[in-house]
Structures are given as C-alpha cells and as structure tokens.
C-alpha positions as CSV (number, residue, x, y, z in Angstrom):
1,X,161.8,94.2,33.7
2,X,163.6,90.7,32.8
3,X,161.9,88.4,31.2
4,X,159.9,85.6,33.3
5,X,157.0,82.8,32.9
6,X,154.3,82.8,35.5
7,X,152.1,79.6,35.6
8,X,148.7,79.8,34.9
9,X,147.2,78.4,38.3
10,X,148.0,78.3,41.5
11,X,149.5,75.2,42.9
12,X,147.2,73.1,43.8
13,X,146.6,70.9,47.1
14,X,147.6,67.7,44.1
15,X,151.2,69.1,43.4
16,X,151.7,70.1,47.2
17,X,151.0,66.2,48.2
18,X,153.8,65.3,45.5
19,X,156.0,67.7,47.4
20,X,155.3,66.5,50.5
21,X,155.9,62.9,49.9
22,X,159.0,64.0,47.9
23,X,160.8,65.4,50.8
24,X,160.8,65.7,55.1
25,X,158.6,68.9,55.2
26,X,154.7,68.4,56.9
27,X,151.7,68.3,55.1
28,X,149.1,71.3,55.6
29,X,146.9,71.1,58.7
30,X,143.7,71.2,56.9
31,X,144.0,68.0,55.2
32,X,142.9,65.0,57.8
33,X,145.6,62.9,59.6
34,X,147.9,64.0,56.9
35,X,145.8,62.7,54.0
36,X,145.1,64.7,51.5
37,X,141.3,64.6,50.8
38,X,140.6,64.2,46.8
39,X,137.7,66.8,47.6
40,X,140.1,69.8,47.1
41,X,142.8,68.2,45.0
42,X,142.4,70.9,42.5
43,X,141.8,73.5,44.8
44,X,145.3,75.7,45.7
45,X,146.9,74.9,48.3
46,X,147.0,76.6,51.7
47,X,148.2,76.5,55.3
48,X,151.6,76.7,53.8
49,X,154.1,79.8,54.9
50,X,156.4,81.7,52.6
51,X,159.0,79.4,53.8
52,X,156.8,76.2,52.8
53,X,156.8,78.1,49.3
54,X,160.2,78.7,49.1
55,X,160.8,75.1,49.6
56,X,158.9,73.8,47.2
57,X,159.7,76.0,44.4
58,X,163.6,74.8,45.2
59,X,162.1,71.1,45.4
60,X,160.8,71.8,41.6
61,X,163.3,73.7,40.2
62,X,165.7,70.4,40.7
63,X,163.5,68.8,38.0
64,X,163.9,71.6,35.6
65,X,166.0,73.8,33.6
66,X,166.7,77.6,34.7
67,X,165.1,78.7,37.8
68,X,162.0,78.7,39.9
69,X,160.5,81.0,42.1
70,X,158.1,82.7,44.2
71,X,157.0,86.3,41.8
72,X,158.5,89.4,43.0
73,X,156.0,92.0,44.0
74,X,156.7,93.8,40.6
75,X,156.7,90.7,38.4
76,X,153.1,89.7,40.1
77,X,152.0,93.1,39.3
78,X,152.9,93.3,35.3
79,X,151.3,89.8,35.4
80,X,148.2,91.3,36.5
81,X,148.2,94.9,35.3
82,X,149.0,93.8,31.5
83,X,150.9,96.4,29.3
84,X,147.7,98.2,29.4
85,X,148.0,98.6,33.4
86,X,144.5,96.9,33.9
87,X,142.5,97.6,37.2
88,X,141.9,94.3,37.7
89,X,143.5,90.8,36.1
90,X,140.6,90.9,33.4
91,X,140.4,94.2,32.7
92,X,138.3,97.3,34.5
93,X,135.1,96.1,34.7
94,X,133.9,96.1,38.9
95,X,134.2,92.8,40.5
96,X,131.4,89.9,40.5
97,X,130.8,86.7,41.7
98,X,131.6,85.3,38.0
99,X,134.7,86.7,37.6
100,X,136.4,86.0,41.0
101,X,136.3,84.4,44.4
102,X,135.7,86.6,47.1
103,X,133.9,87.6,49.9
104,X,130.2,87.5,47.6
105,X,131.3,83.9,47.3
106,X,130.8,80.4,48.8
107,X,133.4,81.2,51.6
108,X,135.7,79.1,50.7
109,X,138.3,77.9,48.2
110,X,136.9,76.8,44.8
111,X,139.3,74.5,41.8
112,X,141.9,77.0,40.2
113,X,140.4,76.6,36.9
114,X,137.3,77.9,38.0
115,X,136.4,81.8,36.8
116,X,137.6,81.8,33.6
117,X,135.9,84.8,32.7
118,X,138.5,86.8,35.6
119,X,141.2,85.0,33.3
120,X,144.0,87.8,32.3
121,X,144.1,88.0,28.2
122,X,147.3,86.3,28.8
123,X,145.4,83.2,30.5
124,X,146.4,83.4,34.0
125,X,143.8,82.3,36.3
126,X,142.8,84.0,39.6
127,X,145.4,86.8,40.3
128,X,142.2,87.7,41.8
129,X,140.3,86.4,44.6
130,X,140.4,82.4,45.5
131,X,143.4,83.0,47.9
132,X,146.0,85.6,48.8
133,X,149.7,84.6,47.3
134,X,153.0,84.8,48.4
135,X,155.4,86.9,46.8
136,X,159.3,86.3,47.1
137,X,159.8,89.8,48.6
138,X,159.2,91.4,51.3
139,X,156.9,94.4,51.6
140,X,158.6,97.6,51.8
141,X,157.5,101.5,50.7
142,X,158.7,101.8,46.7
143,X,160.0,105.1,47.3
144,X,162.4,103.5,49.2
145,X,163.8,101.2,46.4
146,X,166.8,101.7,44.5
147,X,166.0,103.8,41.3
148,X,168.2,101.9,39.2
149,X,166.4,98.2,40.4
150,X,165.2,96.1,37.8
151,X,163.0,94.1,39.9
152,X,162.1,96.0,42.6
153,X,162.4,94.1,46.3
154,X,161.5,95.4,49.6
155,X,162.5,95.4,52.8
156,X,160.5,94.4,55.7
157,X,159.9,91.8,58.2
158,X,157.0,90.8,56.5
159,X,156.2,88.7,53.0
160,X,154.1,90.6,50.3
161,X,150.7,89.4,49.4
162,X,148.7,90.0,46.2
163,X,145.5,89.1,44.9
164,X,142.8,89.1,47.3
165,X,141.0,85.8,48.5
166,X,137.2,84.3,48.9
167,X,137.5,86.3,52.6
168,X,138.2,89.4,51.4
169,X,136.5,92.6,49.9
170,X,136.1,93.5,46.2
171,X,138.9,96.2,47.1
172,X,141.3,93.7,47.5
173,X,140.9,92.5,44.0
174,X,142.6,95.6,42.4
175,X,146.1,94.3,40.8
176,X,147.5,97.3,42.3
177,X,146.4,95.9,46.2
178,X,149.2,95.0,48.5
179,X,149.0,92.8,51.8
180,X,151.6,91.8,54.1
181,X,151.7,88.4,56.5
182,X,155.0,87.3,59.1
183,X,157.0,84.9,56.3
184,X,156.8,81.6,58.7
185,X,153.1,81.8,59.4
186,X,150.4,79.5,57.7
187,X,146.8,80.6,56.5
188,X,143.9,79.0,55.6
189,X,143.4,82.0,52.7
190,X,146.8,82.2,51.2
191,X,148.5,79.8,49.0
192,X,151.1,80.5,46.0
193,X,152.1,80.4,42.5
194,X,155.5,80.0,41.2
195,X,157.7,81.9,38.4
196,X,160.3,80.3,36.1
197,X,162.7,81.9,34.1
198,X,165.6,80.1,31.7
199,X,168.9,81.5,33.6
200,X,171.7,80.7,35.9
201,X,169.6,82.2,39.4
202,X,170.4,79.9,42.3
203,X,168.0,77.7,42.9
C-alpha cells in the first residue's frame, strides 16, 4: 500500500464551522439557526454527506502541500488493523464502555479525544465507535477488485463506512466491519476523517 498520514481525530464540529464560513456550502442541521453551539465544538462533526466531505477535504488541501482526502476502504483498514491485523483499533480485547462510544454509551456523540484507552498504538483516536466515517470509495465485493490494485476501490452506488458509532452494536466496532450509506445523504451518526499524503494527486 502507498504511503499515507491519517489524522488522529475526526474533524470536529470547530474545523467544519471554519469551512463553512470559508466557502458557499450550508452548515449541518443540528447546529441551531446556523450557529454552531460551543457545546459540541470538539465533538466530530455530522449531518454532513460524502459529498460535504469531499468538499471540505478539497477546501483544505488548498492550504497545504500534497493532497488530502477522504481514506480508502483499505487505507482505513491498515489504520485500524495495525501490521499485527488487530480485531479492533486497540487491540483484541472485547469492547467496553471505556474504550469506545457505542450503543452501552450516553447515546450520543462525546469530544474526539475522549477514549483514549480505544487509542490505536499508533495514536489514532476512535476508529471505533463515536460515529460512522466516510470513506472515499464506494463499497463493492473485494473479489471483484483488480488483483494487481494497490489501493483497492469499489464499485457501488453507495459510500463505504467504517468504524461503528454511539448507535450501534459492539459488532460494529471490529476494524474489519463494513457499512454502506447513499453518498449525498446526511446523518446524525456519521462524520469523517481526512488522509494526506505528500504527492501530485489532484486535489
């Protein structure tokens, strides 16, 4: 697999309000009359389709070398799995409520920093539980990939989703989990995290 850099947290309702004053694109529905409410500034962002996502990564990329991006399917995976191939972001031990955000928990998005303990050894917080992300491809059957693919992309009408969210079961909280939503609709359990990598991709 190329090399890539994932960031540590999702983005966060904070970032998303610099976006939207940035550019022409609407603010999410759950935040009052347009207004962000400082509440949930550190909470991800959601209510935003793929196609929100793929704005905003673009809107960031301008401000930065190399390229930025949604994860590919495979890309979230590795991030998750390790080198080790890890059931879950932390390791193999079941779920609990200390290590994610899911359906045992308050019911409802908490700050990206919080769960450290579900950290990956590589630092990345919440590729489990919290909120279902968007990946840049869409979901199709591996098998019908092309063998010699790099980074493996599907084919479907519908956007991959990874990670699980404070809705869902402990199930969903395996790295290894896939989901699928329409691209162009908005969620109140999913949200995103962006990819960067130092080379000439389009932005």
């Amino acid at each position: 697999m190329s090399a890539f850099s994932m960031s540590r947290f999702a983005v966060t309702n904070a970032e998303y309000r610099d976006f939207v004053a940035a550019t022409d694109d609407p603010p999410p529905s759950h935040w009052p009359d347009g207004e962000m409410p400082e509440a949930i500034a550190n909470h991800p962002v959601v209510n935003v389709s793929a196609d929100d996502a793929d704005r905003y990564c673009r809107w960031l990329g301008a401000t930065m070398p190399g390229s930025v991006r949604l994860p590919s399917e495979a890309e979230w995976e590795y991030a998750a799995r390790g080198r080790e191939g890890r059931r879950y972001p932390w390791g193999d031990q079941e779920p609990t409520v200390e290590l994610a955000n899911y359906i045992e928990g308050p019911g409802a998005t908490v700050p990206v920093d919080a769960h450290s303990a579900g950290c990956t050894p590589e630092g990345i917080y919440q590729l489990a539980g919290n909120v279902w992300e968007w990946c840049g491809d869409y979901l199709g059957d591996y098998e019908d990939l092309a063998e010699d693919s790099i980074d493996p992309v599907g084919a479907t009408p519908d956007r991959a989703l990874r990670g699980g969210a404070f809705s869902g079961s402990a199930n969903a909280l395996r790295a290894s989990y896939r989901n699928r939503y329409r691209l162009r609709r908005r969620y109140v359990h999913i949200g995103f995290r962006v990819v960067w990598r130092e080379d000439t991709e389009t932005k």
